[in-house]
C-alpha positions as CSV (number, residue, x, y, z in Angstrom):
1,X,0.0,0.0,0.0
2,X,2.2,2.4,1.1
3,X,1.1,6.1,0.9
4,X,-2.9,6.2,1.7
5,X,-4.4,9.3,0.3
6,X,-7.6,10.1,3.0
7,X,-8.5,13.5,0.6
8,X,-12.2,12.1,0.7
9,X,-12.3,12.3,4.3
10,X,-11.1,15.7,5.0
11,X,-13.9,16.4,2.7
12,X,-16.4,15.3,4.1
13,X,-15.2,16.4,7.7
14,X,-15.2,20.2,5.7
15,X,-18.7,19.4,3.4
16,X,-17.1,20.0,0.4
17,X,-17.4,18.8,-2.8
18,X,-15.0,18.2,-5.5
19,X,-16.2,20.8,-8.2
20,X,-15.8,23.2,-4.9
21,X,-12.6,21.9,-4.4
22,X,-11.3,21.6,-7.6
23,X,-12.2,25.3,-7.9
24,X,-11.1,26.3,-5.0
25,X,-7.2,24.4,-5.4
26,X,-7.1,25.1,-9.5
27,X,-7.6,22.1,-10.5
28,X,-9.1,19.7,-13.1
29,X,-12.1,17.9,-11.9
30,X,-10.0,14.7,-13.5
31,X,-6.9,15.5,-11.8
32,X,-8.6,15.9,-8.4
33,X,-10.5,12.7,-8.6
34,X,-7.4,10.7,-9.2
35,X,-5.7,11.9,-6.1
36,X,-9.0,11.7,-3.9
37,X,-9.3,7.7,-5.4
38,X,-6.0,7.1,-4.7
39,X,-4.4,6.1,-8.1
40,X,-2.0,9.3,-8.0
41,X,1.6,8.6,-8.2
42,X,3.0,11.8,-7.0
43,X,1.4,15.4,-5.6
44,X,3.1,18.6,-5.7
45,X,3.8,20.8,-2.8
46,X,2.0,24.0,-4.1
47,X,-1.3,21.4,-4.6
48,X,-0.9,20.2,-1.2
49,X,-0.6,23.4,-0.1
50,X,-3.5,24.7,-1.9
51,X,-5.4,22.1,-1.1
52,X,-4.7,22.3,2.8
53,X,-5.8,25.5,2.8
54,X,-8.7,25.4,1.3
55,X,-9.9,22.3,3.6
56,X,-8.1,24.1,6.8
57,X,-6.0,20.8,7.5
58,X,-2.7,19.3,7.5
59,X,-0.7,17.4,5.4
60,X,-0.6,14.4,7.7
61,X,-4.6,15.0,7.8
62,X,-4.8,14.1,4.2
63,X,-1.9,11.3,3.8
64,X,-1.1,8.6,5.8
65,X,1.3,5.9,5.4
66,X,0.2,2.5,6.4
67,X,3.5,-0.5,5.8
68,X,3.0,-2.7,3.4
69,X,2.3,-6.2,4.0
70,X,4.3,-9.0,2.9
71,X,2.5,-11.6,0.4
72,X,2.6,-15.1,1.7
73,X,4.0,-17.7,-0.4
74,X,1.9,-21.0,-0.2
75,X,4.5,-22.9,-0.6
76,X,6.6,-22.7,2.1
């Protein structure tokens, strides 16, 4: 797993949507969607600071790292 983005959390702690969001952190509806779902592979600073601002958070509010677990091999 690694890094856990929780973006859909802080807004829905806030009540704001993503077009709000989006608007609010100049972004593309597409763009924002792909780091509130978790597929994004990297996040700028100036976004994450954009986008803490506008949801009145921190960082660590929005990621989270959770340690990967091992896959178990059946054949041991």
């Amino acid at each position: 797993m690694g890094i856990i983005v929780n973006l859909d959390v802080m807004m829905a702690k806030r009540k704001k949507g993503l077009s709000e969001l989006a608007g609010e952190v100049d972004l593309t509806l597409a763009n924002l969607s792909i780091l509130k779902n978790n597929k994004a592979k990297a996040i700028r600073f100036s976004t994450l600071d954009a986008i803490c601002k506008a949801l009145d958070c921190q960082p660590g509010d929005i990621l989270e790292y959770v340690e990967e677990e091992e896959e178990i091999d059946g054949n041991e």
